[in-house]
C-alpha positions in Angstrom: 37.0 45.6 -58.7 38.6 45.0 -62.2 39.0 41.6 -62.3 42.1 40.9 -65.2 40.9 38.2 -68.6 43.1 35.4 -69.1 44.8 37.8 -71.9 45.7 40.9 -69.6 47.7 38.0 -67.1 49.2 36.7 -70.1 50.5 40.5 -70.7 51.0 41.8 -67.1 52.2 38.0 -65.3 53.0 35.5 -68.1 55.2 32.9 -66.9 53.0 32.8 -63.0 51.0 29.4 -63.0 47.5 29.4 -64.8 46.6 25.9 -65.4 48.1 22.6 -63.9 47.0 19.1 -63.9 48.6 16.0 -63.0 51.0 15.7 -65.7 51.8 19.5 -66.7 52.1 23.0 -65.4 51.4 25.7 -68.3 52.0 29.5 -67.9 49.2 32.4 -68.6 51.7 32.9 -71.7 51.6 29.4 -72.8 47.9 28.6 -72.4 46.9 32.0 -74.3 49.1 30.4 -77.1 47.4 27.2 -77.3 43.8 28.8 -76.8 44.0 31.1 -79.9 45.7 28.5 -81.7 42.9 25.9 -81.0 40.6 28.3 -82.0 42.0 28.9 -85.4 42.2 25.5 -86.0 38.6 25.1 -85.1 38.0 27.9 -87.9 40.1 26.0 -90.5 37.6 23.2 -90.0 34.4 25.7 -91.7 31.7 24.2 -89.1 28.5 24.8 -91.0 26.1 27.7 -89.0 24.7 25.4 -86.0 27.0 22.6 -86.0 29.2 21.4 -83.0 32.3 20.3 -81.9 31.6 17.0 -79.9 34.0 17.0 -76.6 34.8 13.4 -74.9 37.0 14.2 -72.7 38.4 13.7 -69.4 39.3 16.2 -67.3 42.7 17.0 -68.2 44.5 20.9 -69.4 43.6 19.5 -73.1 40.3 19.2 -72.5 39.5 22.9 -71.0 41.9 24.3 -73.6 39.3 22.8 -76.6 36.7 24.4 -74.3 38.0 27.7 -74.0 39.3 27.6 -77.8 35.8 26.8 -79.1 34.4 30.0 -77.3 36.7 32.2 -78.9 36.1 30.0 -81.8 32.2 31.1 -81.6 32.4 26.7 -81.9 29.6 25.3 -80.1 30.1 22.5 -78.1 28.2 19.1 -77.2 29.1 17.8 -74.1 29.8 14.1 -74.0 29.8 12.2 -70.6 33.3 10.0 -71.2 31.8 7.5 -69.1 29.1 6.8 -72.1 29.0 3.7 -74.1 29.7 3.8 -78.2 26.1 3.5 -78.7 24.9 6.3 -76.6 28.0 8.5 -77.7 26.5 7.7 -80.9 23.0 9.4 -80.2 24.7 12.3 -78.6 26.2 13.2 -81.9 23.9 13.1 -83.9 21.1 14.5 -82.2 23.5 18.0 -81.2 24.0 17.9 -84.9 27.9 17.6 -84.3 29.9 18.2 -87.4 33.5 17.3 -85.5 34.7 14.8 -82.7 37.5 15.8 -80.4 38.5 13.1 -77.8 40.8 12.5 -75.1 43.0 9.8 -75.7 41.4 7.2 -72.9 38.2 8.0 -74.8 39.4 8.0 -78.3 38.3 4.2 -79.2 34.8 4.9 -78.0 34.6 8.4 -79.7 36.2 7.1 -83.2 33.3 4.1 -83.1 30.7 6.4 -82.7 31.9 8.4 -84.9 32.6 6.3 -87.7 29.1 5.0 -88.0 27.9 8.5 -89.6 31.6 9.5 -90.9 32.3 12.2 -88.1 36.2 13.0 -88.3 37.8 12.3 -85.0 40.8 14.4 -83.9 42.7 13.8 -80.8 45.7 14.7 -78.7 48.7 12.6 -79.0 47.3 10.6 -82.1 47.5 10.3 -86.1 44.7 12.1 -86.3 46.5 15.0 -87.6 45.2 17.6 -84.5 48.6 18.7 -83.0 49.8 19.3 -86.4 46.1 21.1 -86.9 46.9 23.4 -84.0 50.5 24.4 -84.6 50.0 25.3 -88.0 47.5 27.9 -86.8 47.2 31.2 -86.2 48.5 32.8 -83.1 45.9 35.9 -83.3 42.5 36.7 -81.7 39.8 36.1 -84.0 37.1 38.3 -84.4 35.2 39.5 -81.1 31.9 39.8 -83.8 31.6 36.3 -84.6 28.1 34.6 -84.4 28.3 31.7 -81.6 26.5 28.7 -81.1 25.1 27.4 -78.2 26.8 24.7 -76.5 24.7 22.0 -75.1 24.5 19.8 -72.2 22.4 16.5 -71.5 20.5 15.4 -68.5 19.9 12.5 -67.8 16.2 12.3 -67.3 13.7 9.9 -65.4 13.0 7.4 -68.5 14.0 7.3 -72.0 16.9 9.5 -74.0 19.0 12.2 -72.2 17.6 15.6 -73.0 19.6 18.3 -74.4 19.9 21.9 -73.1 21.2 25.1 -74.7 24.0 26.3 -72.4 24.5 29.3 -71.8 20.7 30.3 -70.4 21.0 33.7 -72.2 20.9 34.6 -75.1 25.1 35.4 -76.1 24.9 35.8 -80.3 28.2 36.6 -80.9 31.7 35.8 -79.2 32.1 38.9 -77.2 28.6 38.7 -75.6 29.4 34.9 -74.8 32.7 36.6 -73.4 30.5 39.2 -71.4 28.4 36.9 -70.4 30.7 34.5 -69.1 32.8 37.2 -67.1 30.1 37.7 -64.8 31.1 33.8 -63.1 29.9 34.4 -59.4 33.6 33.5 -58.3 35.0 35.4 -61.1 38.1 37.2 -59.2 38.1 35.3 -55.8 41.1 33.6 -56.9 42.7 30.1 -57.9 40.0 27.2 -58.7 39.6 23.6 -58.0 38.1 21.5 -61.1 37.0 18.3 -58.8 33.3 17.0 -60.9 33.8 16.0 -64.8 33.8 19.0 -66.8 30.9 17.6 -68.8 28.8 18.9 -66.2 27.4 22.7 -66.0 28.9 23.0 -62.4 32.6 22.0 -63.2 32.8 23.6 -66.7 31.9 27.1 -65.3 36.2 26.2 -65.3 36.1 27.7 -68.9 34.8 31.3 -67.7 36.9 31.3 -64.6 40.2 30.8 -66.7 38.9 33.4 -69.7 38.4 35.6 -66.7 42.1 35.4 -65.2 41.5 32.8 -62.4 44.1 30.0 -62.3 43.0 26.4 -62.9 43.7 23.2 -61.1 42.4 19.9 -62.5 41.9 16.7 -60.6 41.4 13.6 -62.1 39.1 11.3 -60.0 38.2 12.3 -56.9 40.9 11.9 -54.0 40.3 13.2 -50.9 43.9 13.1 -49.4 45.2 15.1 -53.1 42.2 17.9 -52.8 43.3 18.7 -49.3 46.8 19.2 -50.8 46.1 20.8 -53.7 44.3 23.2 -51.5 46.8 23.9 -49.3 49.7 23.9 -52.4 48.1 26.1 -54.9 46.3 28.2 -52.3 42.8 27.3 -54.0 39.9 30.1 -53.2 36.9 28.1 -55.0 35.7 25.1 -56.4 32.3 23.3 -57.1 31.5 20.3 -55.2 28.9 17.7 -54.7 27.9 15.9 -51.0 29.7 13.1 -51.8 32.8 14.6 -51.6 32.2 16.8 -48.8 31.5 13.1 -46.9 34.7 11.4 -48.5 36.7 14.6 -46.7 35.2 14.6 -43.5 36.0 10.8 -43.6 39.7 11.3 -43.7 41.2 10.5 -40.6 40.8 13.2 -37.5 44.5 14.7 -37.4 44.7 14.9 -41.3 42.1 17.1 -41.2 43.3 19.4 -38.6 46.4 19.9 -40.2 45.3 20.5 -43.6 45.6 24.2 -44.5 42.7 25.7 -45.9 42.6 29.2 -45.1 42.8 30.4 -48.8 39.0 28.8 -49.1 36.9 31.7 -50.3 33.8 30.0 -51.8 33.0 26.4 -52.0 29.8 25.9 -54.0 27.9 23.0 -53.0 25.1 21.3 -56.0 24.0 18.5 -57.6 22.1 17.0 -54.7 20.9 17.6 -51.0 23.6 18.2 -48.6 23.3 15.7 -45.5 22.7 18.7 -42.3 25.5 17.3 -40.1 27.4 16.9 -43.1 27.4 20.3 -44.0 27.3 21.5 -40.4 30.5 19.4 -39.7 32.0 21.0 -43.1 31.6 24.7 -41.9 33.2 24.1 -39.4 35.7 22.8 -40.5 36.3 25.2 -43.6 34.6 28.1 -42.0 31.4 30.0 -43.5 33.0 29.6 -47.4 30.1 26.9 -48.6 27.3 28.5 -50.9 24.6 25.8 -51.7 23.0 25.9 -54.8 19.5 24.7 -56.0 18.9 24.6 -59.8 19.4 22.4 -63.1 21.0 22.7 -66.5 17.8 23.9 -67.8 17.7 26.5 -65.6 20.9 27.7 -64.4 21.1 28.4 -60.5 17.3 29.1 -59.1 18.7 29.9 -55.4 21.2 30.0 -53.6 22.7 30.0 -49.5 25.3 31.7 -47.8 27.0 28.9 -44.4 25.2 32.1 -42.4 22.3 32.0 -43.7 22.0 28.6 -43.8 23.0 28.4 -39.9 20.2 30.3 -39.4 17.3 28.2 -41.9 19.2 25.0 -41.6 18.0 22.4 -44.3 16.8 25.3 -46.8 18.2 25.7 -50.5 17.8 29.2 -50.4 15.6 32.3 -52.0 15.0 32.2 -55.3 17.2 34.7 -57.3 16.0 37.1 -59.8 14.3 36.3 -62.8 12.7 33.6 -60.5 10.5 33.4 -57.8 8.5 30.2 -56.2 5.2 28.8 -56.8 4.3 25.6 -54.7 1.4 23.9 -55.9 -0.7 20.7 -54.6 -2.2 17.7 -56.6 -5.1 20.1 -57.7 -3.1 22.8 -59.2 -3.9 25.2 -56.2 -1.2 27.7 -54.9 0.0 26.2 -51.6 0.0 28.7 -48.5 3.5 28.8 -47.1 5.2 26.0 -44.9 2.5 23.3 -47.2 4.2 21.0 -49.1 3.8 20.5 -52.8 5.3 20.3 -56.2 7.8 23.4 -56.4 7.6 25.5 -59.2 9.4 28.7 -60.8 7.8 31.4 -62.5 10.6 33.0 -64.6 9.8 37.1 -65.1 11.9 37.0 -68.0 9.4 34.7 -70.0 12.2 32.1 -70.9 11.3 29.0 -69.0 13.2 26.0 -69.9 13.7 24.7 -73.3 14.8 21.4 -74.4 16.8 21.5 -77.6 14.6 20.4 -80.5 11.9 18.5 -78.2 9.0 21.3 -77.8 7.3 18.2 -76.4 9.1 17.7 -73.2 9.4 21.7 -73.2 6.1 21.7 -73.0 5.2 19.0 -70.9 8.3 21.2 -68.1 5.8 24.4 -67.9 2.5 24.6 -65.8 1.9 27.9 -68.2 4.6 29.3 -70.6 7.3 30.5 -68.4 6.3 28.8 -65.7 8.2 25.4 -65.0 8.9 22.7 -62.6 12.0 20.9 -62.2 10.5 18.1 -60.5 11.0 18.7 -57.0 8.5 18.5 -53.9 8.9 20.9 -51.5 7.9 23.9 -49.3 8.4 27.9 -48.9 8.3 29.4 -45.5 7.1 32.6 -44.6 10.2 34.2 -44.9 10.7 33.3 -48.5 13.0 29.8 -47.8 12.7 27.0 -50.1 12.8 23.7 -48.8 12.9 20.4 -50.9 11.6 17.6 -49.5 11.1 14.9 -52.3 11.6 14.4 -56.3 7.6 13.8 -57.7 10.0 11.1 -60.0 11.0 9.0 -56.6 7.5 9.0 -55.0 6.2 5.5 -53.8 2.9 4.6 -53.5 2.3 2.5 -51.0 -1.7 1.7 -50.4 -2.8 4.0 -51.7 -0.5 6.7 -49.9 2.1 9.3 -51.5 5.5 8.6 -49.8 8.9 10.9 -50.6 11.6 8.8 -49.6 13.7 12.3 -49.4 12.0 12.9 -46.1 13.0 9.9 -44.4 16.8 10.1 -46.3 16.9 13.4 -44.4 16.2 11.7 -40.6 18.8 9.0 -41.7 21.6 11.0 -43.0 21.4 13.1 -39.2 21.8 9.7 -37.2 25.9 10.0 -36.5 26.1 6.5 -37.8 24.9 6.7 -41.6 27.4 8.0 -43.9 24.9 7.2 -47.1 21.6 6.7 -47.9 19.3 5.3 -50.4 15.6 4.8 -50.0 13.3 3.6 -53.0 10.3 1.4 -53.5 10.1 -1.9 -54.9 7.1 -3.4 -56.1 4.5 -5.4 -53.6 2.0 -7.5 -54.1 -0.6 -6.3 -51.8 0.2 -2.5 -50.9 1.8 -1.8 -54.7 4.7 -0.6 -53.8 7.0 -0.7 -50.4 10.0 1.4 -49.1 13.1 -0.1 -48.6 17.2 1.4 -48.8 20.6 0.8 -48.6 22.6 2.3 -46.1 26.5 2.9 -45.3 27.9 3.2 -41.9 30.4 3.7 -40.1 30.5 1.7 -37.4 29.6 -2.0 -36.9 27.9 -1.4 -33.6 24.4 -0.2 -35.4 21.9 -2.3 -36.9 19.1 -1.7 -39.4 16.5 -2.1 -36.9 18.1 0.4 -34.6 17.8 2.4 -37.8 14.4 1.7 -38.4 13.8 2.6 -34.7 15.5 5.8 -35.0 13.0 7.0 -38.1 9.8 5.9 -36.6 10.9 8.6 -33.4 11.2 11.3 -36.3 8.1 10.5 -38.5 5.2 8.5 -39.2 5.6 4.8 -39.6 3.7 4.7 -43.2 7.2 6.7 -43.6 9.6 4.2 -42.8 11.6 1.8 -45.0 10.1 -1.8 -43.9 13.6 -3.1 -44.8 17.6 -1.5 -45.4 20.3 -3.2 -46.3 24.2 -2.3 -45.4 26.2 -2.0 -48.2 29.8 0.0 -48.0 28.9 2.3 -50.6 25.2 3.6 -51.9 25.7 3.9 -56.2 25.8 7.7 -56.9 26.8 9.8 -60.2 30.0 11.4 -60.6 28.6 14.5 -60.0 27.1 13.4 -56.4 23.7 12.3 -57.4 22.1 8.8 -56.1 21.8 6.3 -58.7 18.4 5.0 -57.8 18.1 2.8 -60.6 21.4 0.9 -59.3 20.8 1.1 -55.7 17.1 -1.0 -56.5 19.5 -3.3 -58.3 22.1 -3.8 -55.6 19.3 -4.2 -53.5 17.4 -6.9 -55.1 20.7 -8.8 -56.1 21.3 -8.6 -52.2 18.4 -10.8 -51.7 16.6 -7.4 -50.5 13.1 -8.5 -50.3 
């Protein structure tokens, strides 16, 4: 299939709909204006070889549109989580060596203090900043498909101290038109319109900027709302979008009739990431949308690892997949023995390609990621089964020691989030005096009936008691990440500031 780039719709359909959000509607013909115009501009500015454009921004049209302009730019990126603090803005800059800040305006204060501490120059939309004038004043041509391009890089969060950088893309793209190629081969390139729901900070939601350089109309949300996705669905006729269990749970939580009414045959492909799906959750979601969720299993570092089909998964419920080419699975125990299959242990990826993983300027942690060169682990615990299934069952970062004994609080999440009760969970350890550490959680229901003992009760019929959280807690909501992921660090605070003991 020929799937059409963002310039052959601006040629063949330019005034359908290519990119809305919730304060504009531009045409394929206006947003291949402001693209190669942005790009231009982004010329004008000379970065020096290996420099970047910072981004803060929220999700908005603007904010794709620098995006997309700095790839045809050959402008790397750095991309700056809007949520951040001045201070940790401030580190982000200077270690992705940025030479440039563009913000959004609700971030612009932030940005311009961070920026100002090492005489970055700020641009932004709608300001004095001298951008819009920047833009206009440009060029309205392609600039050369030969350009070299930087990388554009993306931080994770980590376990403990600084974020870590990545190089994004995973392959090696020198110049614009092999980034171009490279991004044209999006796995819902050509399915049809797309729904931006996560921040576009993250690897999962930015894949926005291939899908729109490859012809796929865009629709950007703000923050998540379940009743406007379901609209926006059914209004725009959406075929894709990326999204994380939590929202899956926030849908599914909108009241019975809504749901059945909702129109959302256009679905094509809803990729799932950023955390374990919940089995009844996903369950309950297929069939609701029909077999149109792909999970995938992976990182920033990595790029996806697997991947599963809602048939496949119907039939290895709980599994994350085979591992895709260059990658295939290596589970090994405490010793550093290969584990036979269905025996759990610490997952890891030999990559055929020789690549690995690489942290931007930190060999150290690159390093300390790889078992041998090529080799690496993204922290997971987990097992393969004999026909080739991965199964994670625990981060090696969340494990409690309790006497003595290993515990994955993953495994018992699992038998929590399938009691019809539990919307959320959250299971951690907290210090102890005599057995070192202890589990404990916090859990969200929905019902008042249910208790945290009949909870309790409930695990101990699933799994061993060394298992089960001596204590939960009921809180409405259990702290996760905009992109889906628990905040652990938060829920032990909620916890302890509960009088969780």
């Amino acid at each position: 299939m020929t799937i059409p780039t963002l310039f052959e719709c601006a040629r063949l359909h330019p005034d359908d709909p290519a990119l809305v959000d919730r304060s504009e509607w531009l045409s394929w013909r206006d947003v291949e204006a402001r693209v190669l115009r942005i790009a231009n501009a982004l010329l004008e500015l000379d970065f020096p070889q290996g420099s970047r454009l910072a981004v803060v921004g929220e999700n908005s049209n603007d904010t794709l549109l620098v995006y997309v302009g700095a790839v045809l730019a050959g402008v790397g990126t750095v991309l700056v989580n809007y949520h951040l603090t001045a201070d940790e803005i401030e580190y982000l800059l200077v270690d992705g060596a940025a030479h440039t800040i563009w913000a959004s305006p609700e971030s612009l204060t932030k940005a311009a203090d961070a920026a100002d501490r090492h005489g970055f120059r700020v641009f932004s939309d709608g300001n004095t900043s001298g951008w819009n004038e920047l833009v206009d004043k440009a060029a309205e041509k392609h600039p050369p498909a030969d350009l070299p391009a930087t990388t554009d890089l993306i931080y994770t969060s980590g376990t403990t101290g600084r974020p870590k950088a990545v190089e994004f893309p995973n392959v090696v793209t020198p110049t614009v038109d092999s980034r171009l190629e490279s991004m044209a081969r999006h796995h819902m390139a050509g399915l049809g319109p797309h729904l931006v729901v996560g921040p576009m900070y993250h690897a999962g939601p930015h894949g926005a900027v291939s899908l729109l350089l490859r012809g796929s109309p865009v629709v950007i949300t703000g923050r998540f709302d379940a009743e406007f996705i379901l609209d926006a669905i059914s209004d725009f006729h959406i075929a894709t979008s990326i999204m994380v269990p939590t929202h899956l749970i926030r849908l599914l939580g909108l009241p019975e009739e809504r749901r059945r009414q909702a129109d959302v045959s256009s679905l094509r492909m809803i990729s799932v990431t950023g955390s374990a799906c919940p089995t009844t959750v996903k369950r309950s979601m297929i069939e609701w949308f029909g077999p149109v969720l792909l999970e995938t299993y992976g990182a920033s570092e990595s790029g996806i690892v697997s991947r599963i089909t809602s048939d496949e998964w119907l039939k290895h419920p709980g599994s994350v997949g085979q591992a895709a080419p260059p990658f295939h699975p290596l589970v090994l125990d405490e010793a550093g023995s290969e584990c036979p299959p269905g025996a759990e242990g610490v997952l890891h990826f030999v990559d055929d390609s020789g690549r690995g993983i690489r942290y931007f300027n930190d060999p150290e942690k690159t390093a300390a990621a790889h078992v041998v060169p090529g080799t690496f682990t993204l922290g997971d615990v987990g097992h393969v089964d004999e026909d080739g299934y991965l199964y994670i069952t625990g981060r090696v970062t969340d494990m409690v020691i309790s006497g003595g004994v290993n515990i994955y609080p993953a495994e018992c999440e699992r038998i929590l989030a399938d009691h019809p009760s539990v919307r959320d969970v959250a299971l951690f350890g907290i210090p102890d005096d005599e057995m070192g550490e202890r589990l404990v959680g916090l859990v969200s229901l929905d019902d008042d009936a249910t208790t945290p003992e009949m909870l309790i009760e409930f695990c101990r019929r699933s799994i061993a008691n060394f298992k089960v959280p001596r204590r939960l807690l009921v809180v409405l909501e259990v702290p996760r990440s905009p992109m889906g992921k628990v905040d652990k660090h938060a829920a032990r605070a909620n916890y302890l500031e509960s009088g969780g003991n």
